[in-house]
HTML snippet that shows the backbone in 3Dmol.js (N, CA, C, O; Angstrom):
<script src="https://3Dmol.org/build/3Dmol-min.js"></script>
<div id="view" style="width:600px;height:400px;position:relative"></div>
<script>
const pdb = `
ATOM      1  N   UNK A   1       6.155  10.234  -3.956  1.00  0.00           N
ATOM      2  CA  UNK A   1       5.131   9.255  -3.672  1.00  0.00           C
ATOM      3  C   UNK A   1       3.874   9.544  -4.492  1.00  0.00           C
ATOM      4  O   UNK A   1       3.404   8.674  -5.226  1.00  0.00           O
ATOM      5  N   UNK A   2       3.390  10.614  -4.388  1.00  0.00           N
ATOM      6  CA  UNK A   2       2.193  11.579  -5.235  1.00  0.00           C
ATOM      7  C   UNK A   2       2.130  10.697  -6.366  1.00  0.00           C
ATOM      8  O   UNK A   2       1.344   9.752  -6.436  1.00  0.00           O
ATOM      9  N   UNK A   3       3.513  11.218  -7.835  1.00  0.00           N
ATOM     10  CA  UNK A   3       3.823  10.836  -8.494  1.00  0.00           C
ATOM     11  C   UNK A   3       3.941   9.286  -8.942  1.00  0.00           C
ATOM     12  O   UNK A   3       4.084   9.118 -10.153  1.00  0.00           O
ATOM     13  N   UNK A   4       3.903   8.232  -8.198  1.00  0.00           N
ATOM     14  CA  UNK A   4       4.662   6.942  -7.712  1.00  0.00           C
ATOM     15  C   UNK A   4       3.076   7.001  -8.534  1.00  0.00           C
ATOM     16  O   UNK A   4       2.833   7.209  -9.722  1.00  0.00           O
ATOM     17  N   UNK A   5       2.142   6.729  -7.373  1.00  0.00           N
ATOM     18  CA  UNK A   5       0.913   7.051  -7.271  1.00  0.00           C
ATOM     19  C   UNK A   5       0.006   7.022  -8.612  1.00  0.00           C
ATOM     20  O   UNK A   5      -0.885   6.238  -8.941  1.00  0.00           O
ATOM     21  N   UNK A   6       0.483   8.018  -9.193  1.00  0.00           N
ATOM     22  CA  UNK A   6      -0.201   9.043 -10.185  1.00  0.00           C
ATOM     23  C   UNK A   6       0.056   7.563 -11.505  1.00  0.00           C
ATOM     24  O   UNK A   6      -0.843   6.791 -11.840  1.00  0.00           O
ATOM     25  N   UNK A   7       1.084   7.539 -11.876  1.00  0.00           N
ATOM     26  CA  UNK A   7       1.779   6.693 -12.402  1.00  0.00           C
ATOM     27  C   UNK A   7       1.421   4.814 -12.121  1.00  0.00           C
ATOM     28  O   UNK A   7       1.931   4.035 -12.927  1.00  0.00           O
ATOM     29  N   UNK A   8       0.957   4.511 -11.507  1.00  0.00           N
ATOM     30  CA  UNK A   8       0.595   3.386 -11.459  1.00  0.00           C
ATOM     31  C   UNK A   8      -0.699   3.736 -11.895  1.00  0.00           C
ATOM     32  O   UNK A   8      -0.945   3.631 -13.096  1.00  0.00           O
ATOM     33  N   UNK A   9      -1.888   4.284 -10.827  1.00  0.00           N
ATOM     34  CA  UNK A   9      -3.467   4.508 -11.765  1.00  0.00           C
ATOM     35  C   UNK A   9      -3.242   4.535 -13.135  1.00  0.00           C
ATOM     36  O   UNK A   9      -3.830   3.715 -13.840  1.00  0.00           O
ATOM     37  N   UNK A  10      -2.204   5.647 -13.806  1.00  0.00           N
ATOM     38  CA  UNK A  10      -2.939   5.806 -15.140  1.00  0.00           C
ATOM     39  C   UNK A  10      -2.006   4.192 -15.927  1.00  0.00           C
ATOM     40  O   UNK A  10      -2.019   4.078 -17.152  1.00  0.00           O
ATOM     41  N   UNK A  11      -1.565   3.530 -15.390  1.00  0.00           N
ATOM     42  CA  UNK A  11      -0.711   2.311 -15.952  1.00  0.00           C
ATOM     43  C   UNK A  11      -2.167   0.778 -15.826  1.00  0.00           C
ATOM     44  O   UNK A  11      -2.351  -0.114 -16.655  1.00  0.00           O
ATOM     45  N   UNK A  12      -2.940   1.019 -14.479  1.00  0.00           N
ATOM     46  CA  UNK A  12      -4.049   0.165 -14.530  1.00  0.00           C
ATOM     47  C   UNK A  12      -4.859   0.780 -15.348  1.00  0.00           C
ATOM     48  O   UNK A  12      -5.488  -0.092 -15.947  1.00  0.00           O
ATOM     49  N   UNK A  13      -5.290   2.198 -15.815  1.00  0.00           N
ATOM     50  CA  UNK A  13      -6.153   2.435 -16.609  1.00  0.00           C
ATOM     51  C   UNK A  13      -5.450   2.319 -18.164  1.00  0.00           C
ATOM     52  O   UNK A  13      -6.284   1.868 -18.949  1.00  0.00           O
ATOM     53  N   UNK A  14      -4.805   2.461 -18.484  1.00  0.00           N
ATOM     54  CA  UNK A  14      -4.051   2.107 -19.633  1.00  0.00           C
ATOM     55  C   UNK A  14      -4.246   0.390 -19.853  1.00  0.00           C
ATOM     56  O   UNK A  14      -4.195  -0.078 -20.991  1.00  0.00           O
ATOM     57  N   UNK A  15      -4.409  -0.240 -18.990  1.00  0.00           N
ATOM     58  CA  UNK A  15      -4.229  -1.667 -19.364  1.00  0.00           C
ATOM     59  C   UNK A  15      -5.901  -2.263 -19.305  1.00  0.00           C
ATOM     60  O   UNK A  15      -6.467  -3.118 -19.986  1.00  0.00           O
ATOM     61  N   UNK A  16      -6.399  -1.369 -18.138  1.00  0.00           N
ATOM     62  CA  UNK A  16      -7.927  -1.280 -18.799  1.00  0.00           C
ATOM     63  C   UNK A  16      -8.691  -1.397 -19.835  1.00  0.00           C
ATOM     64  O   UNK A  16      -9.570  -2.212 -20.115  1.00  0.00           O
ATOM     65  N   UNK A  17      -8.068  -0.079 -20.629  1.00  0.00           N
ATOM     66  CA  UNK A  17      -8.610   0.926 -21.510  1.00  0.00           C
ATOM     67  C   UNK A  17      -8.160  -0.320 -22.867  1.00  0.00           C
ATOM     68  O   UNK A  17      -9.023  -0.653 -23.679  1.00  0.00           O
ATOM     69  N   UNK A  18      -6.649  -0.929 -22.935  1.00  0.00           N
ATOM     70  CA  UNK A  18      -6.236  -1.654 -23.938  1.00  0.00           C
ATOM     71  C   UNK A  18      -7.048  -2.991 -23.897  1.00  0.00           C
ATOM     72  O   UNK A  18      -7.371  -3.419 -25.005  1.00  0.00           O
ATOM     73  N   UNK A  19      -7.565  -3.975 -22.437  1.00  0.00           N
ATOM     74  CA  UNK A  19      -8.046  -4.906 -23.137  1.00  0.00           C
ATOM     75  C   UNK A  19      -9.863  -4.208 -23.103  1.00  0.00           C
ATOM     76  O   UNK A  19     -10.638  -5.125 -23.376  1.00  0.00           O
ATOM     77  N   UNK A  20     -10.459  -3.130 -22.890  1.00  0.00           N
ATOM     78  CA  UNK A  20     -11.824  -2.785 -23.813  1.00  0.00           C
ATOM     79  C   UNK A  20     -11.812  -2.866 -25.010  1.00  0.00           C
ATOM     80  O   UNK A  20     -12.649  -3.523 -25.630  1.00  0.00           O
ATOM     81  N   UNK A  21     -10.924  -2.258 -25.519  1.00  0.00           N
ATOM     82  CA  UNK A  21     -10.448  -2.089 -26.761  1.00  0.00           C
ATOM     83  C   UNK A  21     -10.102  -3.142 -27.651  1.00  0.00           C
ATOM     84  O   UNK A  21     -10.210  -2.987 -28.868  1.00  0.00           O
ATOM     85  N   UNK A  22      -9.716  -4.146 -27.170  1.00  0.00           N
ATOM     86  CA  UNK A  22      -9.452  -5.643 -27.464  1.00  0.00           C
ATOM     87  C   UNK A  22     -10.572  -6.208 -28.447  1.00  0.00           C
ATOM     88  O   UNK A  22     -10.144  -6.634 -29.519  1.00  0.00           O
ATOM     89  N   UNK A  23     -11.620  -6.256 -28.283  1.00  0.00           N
ATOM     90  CA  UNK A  23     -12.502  -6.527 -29.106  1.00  0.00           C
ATOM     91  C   UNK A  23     -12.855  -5.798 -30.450  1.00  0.00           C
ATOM     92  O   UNK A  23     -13.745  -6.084 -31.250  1.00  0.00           O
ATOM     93  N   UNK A  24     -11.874  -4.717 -30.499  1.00  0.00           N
ATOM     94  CA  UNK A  24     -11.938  -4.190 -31.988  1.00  0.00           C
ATOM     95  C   UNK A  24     -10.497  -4.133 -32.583  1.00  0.00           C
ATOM     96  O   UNK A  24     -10.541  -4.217 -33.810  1.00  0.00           O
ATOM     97  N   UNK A  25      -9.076  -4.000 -32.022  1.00  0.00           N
ATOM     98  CA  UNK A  25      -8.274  -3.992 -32.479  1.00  0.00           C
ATOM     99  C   UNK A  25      -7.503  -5.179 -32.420  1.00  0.00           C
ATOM    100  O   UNK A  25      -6.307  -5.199 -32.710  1.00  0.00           O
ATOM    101  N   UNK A  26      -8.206  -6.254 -32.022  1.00  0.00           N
ATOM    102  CA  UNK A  26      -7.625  -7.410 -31.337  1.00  0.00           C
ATOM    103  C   UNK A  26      -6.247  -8.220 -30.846  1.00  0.00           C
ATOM    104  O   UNK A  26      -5.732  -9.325 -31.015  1.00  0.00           O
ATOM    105  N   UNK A  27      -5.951  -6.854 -30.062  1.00  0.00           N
ATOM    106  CA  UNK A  27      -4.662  -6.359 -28.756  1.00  0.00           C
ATOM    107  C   UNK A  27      -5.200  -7.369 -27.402  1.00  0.00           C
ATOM    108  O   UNK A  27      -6.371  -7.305 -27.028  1.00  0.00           O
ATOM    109  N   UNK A  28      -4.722  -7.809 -27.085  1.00  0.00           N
ATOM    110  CA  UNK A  28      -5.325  -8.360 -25.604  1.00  0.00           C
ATOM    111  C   UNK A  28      -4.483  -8.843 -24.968  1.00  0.00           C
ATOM    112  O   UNK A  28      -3.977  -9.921 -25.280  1.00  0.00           O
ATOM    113  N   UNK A  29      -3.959  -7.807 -23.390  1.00  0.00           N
ATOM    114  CA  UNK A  29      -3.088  -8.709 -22.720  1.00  0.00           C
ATOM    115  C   UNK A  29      -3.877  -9.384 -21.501  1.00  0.00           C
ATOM    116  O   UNK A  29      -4.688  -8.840 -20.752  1.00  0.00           O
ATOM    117  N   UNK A  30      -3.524 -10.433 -21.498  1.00  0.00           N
ATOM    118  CA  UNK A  30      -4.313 -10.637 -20.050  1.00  0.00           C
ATOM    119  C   UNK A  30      -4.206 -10.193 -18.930  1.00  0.00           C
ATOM    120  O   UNK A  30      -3.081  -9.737 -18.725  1.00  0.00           O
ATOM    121  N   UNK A  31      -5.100 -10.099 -17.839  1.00  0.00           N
ATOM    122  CA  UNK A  31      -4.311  -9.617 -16.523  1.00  0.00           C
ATOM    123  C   UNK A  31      -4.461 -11.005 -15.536  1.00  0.00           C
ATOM    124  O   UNK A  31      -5.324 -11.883 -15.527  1.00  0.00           O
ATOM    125  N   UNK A  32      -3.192 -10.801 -14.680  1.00  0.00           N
ATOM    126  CA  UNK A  32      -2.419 -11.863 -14.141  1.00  0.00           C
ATOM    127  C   UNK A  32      -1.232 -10.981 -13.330  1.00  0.00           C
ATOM    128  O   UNK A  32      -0.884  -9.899 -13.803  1.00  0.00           O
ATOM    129  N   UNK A  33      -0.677 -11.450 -12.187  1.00  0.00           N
ATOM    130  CA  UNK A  33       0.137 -10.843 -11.714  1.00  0.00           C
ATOM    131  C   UNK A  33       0.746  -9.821 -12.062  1.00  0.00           C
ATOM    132  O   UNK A  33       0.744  -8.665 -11.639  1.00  0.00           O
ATOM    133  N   UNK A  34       1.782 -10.835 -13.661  1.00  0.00           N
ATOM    134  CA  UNK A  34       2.832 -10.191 -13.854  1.00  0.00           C
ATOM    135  C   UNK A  34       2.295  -8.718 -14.524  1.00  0.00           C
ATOM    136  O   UNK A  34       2.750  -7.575 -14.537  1.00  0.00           O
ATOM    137  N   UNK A  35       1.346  -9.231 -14.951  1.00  0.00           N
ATOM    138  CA  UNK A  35       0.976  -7.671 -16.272  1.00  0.00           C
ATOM    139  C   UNK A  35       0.123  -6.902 -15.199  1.00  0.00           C
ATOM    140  O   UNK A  35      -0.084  -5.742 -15.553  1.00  0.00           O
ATOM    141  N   UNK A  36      -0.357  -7.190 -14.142  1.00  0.00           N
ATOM    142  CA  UNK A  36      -0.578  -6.009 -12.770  1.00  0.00           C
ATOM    143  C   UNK A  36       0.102  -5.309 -12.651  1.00  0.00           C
ATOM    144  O   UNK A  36      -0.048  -4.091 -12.743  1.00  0.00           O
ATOM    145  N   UNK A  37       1.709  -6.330 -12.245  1.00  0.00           N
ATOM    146  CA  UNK A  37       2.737  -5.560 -11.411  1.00  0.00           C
ATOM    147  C   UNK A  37       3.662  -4.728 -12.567  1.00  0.00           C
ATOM    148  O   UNK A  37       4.522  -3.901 -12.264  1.00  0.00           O
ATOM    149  N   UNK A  38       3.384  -5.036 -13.659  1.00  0.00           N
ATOM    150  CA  UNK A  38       4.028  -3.969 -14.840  1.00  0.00           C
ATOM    151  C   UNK A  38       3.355  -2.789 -14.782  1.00  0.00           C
ATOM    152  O   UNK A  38       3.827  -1.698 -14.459  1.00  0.00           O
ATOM    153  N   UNK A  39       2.029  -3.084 -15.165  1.00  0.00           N
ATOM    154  CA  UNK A  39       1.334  -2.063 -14.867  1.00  0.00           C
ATOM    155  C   UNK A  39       1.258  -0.536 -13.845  1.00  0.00           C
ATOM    156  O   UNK A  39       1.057   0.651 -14.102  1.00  0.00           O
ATOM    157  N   UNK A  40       1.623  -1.575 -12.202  1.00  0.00           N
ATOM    158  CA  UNK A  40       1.720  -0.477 -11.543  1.00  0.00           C
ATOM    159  C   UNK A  40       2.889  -0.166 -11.331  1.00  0.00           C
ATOM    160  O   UNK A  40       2.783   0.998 -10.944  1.00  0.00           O
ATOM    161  N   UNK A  41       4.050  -0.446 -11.320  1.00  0.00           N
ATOM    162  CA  UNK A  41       5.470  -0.020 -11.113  1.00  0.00           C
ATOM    163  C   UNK A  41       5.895   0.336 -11.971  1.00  0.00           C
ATOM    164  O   UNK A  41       6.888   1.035 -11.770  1.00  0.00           O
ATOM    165  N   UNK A  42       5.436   0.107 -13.611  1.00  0.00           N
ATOM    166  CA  UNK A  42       6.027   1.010 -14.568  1.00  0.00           C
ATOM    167  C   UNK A  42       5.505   1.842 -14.631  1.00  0.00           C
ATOM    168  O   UNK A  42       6.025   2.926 -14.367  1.00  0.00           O
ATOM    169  N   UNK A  43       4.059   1.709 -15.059  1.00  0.00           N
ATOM    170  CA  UNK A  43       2.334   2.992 -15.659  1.00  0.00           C
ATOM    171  C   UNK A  43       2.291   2.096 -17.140  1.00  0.00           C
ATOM    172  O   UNK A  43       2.181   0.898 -17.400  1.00  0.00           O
ATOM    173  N   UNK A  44       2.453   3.452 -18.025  1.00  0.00           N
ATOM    174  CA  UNK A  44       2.024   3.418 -19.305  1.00  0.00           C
ATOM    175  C   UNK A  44       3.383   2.948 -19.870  1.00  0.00           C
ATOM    176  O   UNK A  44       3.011   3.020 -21.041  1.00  0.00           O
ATOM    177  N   UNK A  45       4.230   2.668 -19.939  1.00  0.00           N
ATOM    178  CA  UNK A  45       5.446   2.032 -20.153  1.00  0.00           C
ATOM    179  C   UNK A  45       5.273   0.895 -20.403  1.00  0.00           C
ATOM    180  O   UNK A  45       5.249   0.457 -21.553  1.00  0.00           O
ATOM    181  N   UNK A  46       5.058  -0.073 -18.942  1.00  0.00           N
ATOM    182  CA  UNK A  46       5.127  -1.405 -18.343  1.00  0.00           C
ATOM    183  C   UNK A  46       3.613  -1.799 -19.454  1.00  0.00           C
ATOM    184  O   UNK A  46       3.712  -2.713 -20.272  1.00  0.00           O
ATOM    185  N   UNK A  47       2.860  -1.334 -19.380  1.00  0.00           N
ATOM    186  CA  UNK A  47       1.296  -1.709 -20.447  1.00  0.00           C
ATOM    187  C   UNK A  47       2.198  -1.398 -22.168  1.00  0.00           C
ATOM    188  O   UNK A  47       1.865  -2.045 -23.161  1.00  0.00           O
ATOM    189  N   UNK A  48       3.020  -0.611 -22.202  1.00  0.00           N
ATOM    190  CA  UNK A  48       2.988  -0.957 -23.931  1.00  0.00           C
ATOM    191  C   UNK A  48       4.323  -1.649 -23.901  1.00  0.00           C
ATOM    192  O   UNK A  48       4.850  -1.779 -25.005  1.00  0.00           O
ATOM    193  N   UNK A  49       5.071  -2.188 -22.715  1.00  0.00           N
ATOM    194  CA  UNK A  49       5.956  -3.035 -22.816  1.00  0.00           C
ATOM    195  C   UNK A  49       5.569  -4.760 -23.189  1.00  0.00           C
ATOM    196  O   UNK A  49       6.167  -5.565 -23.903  1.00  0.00           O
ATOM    197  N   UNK A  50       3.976  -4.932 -22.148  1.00  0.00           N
ATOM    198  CA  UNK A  50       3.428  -5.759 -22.421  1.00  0.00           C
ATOM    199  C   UNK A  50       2.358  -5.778 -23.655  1.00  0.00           C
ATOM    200  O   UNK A  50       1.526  -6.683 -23.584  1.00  0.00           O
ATOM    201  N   UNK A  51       2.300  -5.209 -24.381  1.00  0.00           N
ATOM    202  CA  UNK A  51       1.976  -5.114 -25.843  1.00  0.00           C
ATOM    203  C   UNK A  51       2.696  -5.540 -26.982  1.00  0.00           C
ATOM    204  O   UNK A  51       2.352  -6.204 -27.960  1.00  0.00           O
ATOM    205  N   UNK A  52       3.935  -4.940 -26.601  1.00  0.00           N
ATOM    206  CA  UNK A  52       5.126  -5.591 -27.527  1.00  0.00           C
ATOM    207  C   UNK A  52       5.345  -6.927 -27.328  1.00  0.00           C
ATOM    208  O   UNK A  52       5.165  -7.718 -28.255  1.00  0.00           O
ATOM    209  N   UNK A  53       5.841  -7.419 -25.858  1.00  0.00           N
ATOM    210  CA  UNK A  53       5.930  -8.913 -26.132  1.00  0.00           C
ATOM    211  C   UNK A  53       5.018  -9.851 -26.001  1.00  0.00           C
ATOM    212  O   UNK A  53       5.235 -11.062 -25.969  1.00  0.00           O
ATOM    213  N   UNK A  54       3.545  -9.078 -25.889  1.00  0.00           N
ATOM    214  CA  UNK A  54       2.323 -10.164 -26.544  1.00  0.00           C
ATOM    215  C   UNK A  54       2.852  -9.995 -28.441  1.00  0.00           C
ATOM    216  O   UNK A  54       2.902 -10.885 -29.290  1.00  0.00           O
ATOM    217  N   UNK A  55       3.042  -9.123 -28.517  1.00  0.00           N
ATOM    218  CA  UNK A  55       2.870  -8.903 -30.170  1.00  0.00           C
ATOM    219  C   UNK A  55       4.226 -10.024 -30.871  1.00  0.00           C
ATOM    220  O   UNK A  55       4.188 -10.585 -31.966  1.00  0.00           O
ATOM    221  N   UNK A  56       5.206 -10.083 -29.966  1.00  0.00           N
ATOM    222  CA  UNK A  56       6.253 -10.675 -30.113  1.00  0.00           C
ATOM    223  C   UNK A  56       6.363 -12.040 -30.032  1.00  0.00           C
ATOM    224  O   UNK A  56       7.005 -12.654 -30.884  1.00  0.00           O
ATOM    225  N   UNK A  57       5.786 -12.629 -29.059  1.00  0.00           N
ATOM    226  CA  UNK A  57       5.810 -14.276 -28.909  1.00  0.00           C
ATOM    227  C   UNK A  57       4.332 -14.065 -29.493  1.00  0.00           C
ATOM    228  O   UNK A  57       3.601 -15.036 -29.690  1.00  0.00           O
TER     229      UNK A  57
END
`;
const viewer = $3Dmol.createViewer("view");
viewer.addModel(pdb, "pdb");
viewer.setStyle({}, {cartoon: {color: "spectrum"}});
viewer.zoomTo();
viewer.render();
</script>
């Protein structure tokens, strides 16, 4: 659970951290449900999963 835990925060701060960053590398996913719930049930996975298929479509 700890872990579960641990792993979702650093997945909202990862998706944080990517759209701050947005304004210089111009990466931007939006947040909206789906890229929440990636966020917290994957972590840092589910955030560069949704990187790829912004980058993709």
């Amino acid at each position: 659970m700890k872990g579960f835990l641990l792993s979702a925060a650093l997945g909202f701060v990862a998706l944080a951290l990517v759209n701050l960053c947005g304004a210089y590398t111009g990466v931007l996913v939006p947040v909206n449900r789906l890229s929440l719930g990636a966020a917290g049930l994957l972590g840092v996975p589910g955030v560069t999963l949704l990187i790829l298929l912004n980058a993709m479509l």
